[in-house]
C-alpha positions as CSV (number, residue, x, y, z in Angstrom):
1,X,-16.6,-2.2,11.2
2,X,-17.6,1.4,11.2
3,X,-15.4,4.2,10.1
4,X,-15.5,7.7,9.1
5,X,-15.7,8.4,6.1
6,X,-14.1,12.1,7.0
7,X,-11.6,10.9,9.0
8,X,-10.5,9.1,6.1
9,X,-10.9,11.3,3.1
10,X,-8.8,13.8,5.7
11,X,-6.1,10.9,5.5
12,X,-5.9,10.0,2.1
13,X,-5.9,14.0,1.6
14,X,-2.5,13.5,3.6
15,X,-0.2,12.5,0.4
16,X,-1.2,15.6,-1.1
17,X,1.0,19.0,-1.0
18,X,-1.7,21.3,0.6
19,X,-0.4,24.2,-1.7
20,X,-1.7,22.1,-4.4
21,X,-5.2,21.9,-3.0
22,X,-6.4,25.7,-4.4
23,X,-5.7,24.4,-7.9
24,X,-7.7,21.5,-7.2
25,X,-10.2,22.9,-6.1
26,X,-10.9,25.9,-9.2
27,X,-9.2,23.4,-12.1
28,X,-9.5,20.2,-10.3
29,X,-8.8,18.6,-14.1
30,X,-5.7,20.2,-15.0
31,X,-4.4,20.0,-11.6
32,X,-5.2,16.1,-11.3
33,X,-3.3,15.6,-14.7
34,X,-0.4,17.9,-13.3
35,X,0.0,15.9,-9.8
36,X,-1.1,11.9,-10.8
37,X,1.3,10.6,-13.6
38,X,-0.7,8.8,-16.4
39,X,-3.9,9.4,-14.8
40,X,-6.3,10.9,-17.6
41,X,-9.4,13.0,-16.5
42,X,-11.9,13.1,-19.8
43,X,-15.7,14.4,-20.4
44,X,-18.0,12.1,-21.7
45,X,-21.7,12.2,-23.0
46,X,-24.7,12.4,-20.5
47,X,-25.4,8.8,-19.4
48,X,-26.6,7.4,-15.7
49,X,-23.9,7.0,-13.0
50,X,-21.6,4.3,-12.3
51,X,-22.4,1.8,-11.1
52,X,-23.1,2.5,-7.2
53,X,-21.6,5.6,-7.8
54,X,-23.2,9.5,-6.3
55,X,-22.1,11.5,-9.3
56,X,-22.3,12.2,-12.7
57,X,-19.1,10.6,-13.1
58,X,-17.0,7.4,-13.5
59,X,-13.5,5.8,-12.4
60,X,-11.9,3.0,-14.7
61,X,-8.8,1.9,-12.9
62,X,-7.1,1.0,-16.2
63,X,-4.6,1.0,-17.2
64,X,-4.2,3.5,-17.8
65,X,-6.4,4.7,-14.4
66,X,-9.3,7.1,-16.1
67,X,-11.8,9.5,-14.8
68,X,-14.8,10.3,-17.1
69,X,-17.1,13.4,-16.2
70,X,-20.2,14.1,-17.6
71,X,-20.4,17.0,-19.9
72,X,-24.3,18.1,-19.1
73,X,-23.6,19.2,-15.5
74,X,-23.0,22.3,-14.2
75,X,-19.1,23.1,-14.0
76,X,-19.4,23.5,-10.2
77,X,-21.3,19.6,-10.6
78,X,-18.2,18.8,-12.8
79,X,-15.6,19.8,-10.6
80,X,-17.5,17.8,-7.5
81,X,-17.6,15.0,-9.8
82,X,-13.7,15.1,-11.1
83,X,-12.4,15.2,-7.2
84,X,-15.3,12.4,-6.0
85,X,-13.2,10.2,-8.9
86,X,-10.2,11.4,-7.9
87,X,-11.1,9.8,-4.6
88,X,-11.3,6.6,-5.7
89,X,-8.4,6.4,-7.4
90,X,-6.6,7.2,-4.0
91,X,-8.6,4.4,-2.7
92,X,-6.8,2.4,-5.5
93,X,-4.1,2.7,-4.2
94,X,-4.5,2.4,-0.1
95,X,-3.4,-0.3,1.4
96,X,-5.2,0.4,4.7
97,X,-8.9,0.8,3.3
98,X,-8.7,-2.2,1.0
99,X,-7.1,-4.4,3.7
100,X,-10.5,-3.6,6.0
101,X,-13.5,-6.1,5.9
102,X,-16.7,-4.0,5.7
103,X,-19.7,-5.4,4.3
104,X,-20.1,-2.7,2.1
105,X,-17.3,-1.3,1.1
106,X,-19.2,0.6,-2.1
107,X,-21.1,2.5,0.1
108,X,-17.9,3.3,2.6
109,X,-15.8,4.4,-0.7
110,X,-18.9,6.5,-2.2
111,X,-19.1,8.5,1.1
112,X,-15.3,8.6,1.5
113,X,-15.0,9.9,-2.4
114,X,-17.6,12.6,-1.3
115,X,-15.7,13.9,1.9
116,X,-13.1,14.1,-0.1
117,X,-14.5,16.1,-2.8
118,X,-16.3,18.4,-0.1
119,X,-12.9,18.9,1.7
120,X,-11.2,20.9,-1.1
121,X,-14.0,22.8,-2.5
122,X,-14.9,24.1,1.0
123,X,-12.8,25.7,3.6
124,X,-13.3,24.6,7.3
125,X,-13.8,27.8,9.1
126,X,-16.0,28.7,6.2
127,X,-18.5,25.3,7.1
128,X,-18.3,26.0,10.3
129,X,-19.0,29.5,10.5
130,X,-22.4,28.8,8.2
131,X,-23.5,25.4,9.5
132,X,-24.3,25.7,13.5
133,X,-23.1,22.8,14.8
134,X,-26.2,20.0,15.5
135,X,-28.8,22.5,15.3
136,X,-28.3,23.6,11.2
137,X,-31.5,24.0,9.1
138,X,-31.9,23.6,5.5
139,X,-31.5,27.1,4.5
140,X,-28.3,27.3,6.2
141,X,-27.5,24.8,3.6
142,X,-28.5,26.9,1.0
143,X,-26.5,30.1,2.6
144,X,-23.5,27.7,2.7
145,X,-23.6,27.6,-1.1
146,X,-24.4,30.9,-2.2
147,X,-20.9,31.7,0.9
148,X,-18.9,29.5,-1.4
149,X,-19.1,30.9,-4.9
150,X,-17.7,27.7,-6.7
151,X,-18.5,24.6,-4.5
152,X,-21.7,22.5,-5.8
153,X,-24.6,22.5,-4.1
154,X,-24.0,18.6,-3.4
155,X,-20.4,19.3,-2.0
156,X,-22.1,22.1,0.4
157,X,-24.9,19.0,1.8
158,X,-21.7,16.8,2.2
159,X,-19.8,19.3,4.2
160,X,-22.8,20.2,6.1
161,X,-23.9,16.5,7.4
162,X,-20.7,16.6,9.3
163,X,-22.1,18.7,11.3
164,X,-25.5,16.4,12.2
165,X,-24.6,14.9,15.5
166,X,-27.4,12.5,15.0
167,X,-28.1,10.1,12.3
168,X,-29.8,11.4,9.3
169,X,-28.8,12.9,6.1
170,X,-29.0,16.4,3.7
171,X,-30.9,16.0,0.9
172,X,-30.8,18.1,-2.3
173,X,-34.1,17.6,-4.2
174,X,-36.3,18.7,-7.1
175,X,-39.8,20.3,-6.8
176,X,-41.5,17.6,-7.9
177,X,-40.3,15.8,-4.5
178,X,-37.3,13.9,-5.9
179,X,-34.2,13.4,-3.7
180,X,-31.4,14.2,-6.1
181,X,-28.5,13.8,-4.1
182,X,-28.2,12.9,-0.6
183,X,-25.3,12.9,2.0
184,X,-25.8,10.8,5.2
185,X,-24.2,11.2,9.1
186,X,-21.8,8.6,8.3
187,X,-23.7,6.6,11.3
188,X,-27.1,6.5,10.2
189,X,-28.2,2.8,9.8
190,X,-30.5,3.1,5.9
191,X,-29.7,4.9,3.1
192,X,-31.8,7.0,0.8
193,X,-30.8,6.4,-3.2
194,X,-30.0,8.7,-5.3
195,X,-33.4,9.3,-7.3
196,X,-35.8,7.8,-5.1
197,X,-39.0,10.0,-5.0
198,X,-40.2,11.3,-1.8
199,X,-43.9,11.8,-3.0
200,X,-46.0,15.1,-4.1
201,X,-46.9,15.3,0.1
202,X,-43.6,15.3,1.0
203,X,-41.5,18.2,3.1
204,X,-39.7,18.4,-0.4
205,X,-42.5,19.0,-2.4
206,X,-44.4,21.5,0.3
207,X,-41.3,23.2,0.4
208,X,-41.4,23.8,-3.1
209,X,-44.6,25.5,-3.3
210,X,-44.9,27.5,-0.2
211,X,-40.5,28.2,0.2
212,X,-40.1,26.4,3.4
213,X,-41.8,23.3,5.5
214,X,-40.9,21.7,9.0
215,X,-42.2,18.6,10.0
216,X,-42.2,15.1,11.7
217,X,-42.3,13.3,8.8
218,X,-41.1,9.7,6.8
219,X,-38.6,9.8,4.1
220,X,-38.7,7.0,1.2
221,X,-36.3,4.3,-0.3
222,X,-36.2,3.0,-3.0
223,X,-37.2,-0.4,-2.6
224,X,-40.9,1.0,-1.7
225,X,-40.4,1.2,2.4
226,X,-40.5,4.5,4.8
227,X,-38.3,5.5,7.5
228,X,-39.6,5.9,11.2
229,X,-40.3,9.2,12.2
230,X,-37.5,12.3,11.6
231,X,-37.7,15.7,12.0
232,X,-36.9,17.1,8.8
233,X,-36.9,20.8,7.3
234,X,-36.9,21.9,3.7
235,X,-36.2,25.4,2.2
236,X,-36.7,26.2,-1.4
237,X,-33.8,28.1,-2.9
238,X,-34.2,30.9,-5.3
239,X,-32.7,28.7,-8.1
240,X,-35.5,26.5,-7.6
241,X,-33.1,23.5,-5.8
242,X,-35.2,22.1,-2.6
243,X,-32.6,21.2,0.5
244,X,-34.4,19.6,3.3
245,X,-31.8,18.6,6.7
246,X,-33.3,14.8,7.8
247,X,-32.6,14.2,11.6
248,X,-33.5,10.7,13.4
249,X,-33.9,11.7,17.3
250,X,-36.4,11.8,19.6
251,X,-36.1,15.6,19.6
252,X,-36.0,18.3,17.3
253,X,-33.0,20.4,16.6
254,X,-34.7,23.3,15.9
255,X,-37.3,23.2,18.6
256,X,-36.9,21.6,22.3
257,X,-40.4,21.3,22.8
258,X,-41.0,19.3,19.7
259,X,-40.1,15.3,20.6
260,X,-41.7,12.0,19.9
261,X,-43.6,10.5,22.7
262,X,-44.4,14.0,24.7
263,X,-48.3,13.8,23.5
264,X,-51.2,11.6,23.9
265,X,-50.6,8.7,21.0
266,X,-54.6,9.2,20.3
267,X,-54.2,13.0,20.2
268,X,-55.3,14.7,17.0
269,X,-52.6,16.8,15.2
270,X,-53.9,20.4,14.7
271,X,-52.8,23.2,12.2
272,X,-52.2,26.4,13.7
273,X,-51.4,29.5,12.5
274,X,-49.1,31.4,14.9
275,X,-50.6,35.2,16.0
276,X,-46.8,36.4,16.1
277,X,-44.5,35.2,12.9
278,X,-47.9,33.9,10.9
279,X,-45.9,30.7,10.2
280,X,-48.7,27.7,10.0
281,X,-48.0,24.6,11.8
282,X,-49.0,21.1,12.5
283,X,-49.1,20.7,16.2
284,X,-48.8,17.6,17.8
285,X,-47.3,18.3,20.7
286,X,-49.0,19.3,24.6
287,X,-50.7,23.3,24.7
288,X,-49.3,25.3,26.8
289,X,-50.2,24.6,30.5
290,X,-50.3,28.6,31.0
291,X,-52.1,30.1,28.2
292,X,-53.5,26.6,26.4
293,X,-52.1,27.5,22.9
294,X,-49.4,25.5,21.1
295,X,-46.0,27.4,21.3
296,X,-44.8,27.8,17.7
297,X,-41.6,25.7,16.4
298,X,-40.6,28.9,14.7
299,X,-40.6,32.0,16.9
300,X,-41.0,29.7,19.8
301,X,-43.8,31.7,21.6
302,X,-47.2,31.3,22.7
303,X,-49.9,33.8,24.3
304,X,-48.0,33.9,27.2
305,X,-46.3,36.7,25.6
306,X,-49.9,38.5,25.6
307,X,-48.3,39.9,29.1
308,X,-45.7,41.9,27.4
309,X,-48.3,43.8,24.8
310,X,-46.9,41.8,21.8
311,X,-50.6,40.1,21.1
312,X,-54.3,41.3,22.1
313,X,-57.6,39.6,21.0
314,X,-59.4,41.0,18.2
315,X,-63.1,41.8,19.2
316,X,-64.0,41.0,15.5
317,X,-62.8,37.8,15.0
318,X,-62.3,36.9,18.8
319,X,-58.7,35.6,17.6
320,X,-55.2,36.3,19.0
321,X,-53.0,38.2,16.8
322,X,-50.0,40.3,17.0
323,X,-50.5,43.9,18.1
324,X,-49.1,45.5,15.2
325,X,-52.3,44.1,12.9
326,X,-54.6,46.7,15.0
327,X,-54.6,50.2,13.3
328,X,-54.3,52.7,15.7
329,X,-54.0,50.8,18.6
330,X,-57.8,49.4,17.9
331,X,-59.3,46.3,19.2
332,X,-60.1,44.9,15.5
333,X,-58.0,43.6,13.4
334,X,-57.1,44.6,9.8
335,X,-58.6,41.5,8.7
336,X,-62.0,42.4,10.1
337,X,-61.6,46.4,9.3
C-alpha cells in the first residue's frame, strides 16, 4: 500500500494548535516540552544515526518517550532533527498509520517524520513561490534555503521533492561526491542511503569543481548497483554544500529536446561548447535539422539564431561564436586577435 508521506505528516500536523507552529519551528525544543507532557527532548554526543533513521537524531519511546539530538550539527540541522523525532513520536501514538500493512513501514515513518519537519520550518507559499513546480533545478534548491533564513538545507530538499512530479529524489551532497542526505518523490521505486558515494565522475562531484553540471547520468546505492538513466542537475552552493535534483523520465525537465531514445543507440555523445552562453555540454541528442548544430540544454538555441545577428563565424578560427566576442564589429574573434 502506497501513501503519502505529505498527506500524512499534514494529518498528524492536525492535533496541533497552528499558533503553536511558529514556536516550533524557531525553538522546536522548548516548544515540544511546552505542548507534549513528559516528553523530554535532550542533546547528546556525536554518534551515527538511529537505526534506519535520516537525521542526526534519535526517538526512544520510553517511558518516559525521549528525543536525543546531536550536539555537532548546525542549529538549523538540530532543529530539523528535534521536529523529524517529534514525528515519530506522533506516529507513536496514531492509530491509523500503525494499523496499515506496508512492507516497510521504517522507510514510510522516515519520510513521513521528514514532511513533517519540512512543514513547519517552511511556509507553503514560500516553497512554492521558489520551487517551479516539475521543472525546479538544483539551484532553486539552494535559493530556497538562503529565502528561508532558519530552515536546514535538508528541510529545503524535503519541501522541494514535493514538487517533482516524477519519481526521483533531491540530494544534498559533499564535494567529494557523497550523497549526504536525500529526499525522494514519495513514488520513486529505490532508494538512495544516506552516505552512499556517488563517485569522483559523478554530477556531484563535477558540480563541485566547475559550480554547476547537467546530465543523463546513474546515481549509486549502497549495496554496489546503479540506477537506469535520470536526468539529474547539480549546483555547487557558495557554502560549499552540492544539491543535485534526480528525475527518472524519459524527458528532461529542464530541456524538451533532451529524452532517452530520440538518437541513434550507436551515436557517439559529443562535447560542445555553446557559441551563445559558453556553457559546455555533452550532446547526445539529434543536430539540428536547420543549421546541423546541437541546440544547447541551457540557453536552448542553436545557429539558427545566426539569422537574427546574435552569432557570425570567425574567419580566424572558422568557429561560430556570439557577436559580441568580435571587437568592433570584426570578423575575428578576440580569441584569435
Amino acid at each position: 500500500m502506497r501513501i503519502d508521506p505529505f498527506a500524512q505528516a499534514r494529518r498528524l500536523l492536525e492535533q496541533i494548535d497552528r499558533d503553536f507552529l511558529p514556536d516550533l519551528a524557531t525553538e522546536p525544543t522548548v516548544a515540544i516540552a511546552a505542548l507534549f507532557d513528559g516528553l523530554v527532548v535532550t542533546t547528546r554526543a556525536p554518534s551515527r544515526p538511529g537505526r534506519g533513521c535520516a537525521v542526526d537524531g534519535t526517538y526512544d519511546p520510553g517511558p518516559p518517550p525521549r528525543i536525543l539530538v546531536a550536539n555537532d550539527v548546525s542549529p538549523s540541522r538540530q532543529r530539523f532533527t528535534a521536529l523529524h523525532e517529534l514525528g515519530h513520536h506522533l506516529i507513536e501514538h496514531d492509530d491509523h498509520l500503525n494499523d496499515l500493512d506496508v512492507p516497510d513501514s521504517e522507510r514510510r515513518d522516515e519520510e513521513i517524520c521528514n514532511e513533517i519537519a519540512a512543514t513547519i520550518l517552511l511556509p507553503d507559499d514560500m516553497v512554492e513561490e521558489t520551487i517551479p513546480a516539475g521543472r525546479f533545478t538544483a539551484e532553486d534548491v539552494a535559493r530556497l534555503h538562503g529565502a528561508s533564513g532558519s530552515a536546514s538545507r535538508a528541510a529545503c530538499c524535503v519541501a522541494a521533492v514535493r514538487r517533482l512530479h516524477r519519481p526521483g529524489c533531491v540530494i544534498l551532497g559533499l564535494a567529494d561526491g557523497t550523497a549526504d542526505f536525500i529526499a525522494h518523490q514519495h513514488a520513486t521505486p529505490w532508494r538512495i542511503a544516506r552516505g552512499t558515494p556517488q563517485g569522483a565522475a559523478s554530477l556531484l562531484a563535477r558540480a563541485a569543481r566547475v559550480g554547476r553540471a547537467r546530465d543523463v547520468t546513474q546515481v549509486r546505492f549502497a549495496n554496489g548497483n546503479s540506477s537506469s538513466k535520470v536526468h539529474a542537475d547539480a549546483f555547487a552552493a557558495p557554502d560549499s554544500w552540492i544539491y543535485m535534483v534526480v528525475v527518472a523520465d524519459t524527458h528532461s525537465p529542464w530541456a524538451s529536446k533532451l529524452n532517452f531514445g530520440i538518437s541513434d543507440a550507436g551515436a557517439p555523445s559529443e562535447v560542445v561548447e555553446c557559441p551563445f552562453c559558453d556553457h559546455a555540454f555533452t550532446a547526445w541528442w539529434p543536430r539540428c535539422r536547420t543549421c546541423g548544430d546541437y541546440k544547447c540544454p541551457q540557453c536552448r538555441r542553436c545557429s539558427c539564431d545566426v539569422a537574427y545577428g546574435t552569432v557570425k563565424r570567425c574567419t580566424g578560427c572558422d568557429l561560430m561564436k556570439a557577436s559580441h566576442l568580435f571587437p568592433g564589429g570584426g570578423t575575428v574573434c578576440v580569441d584569435c586577435l
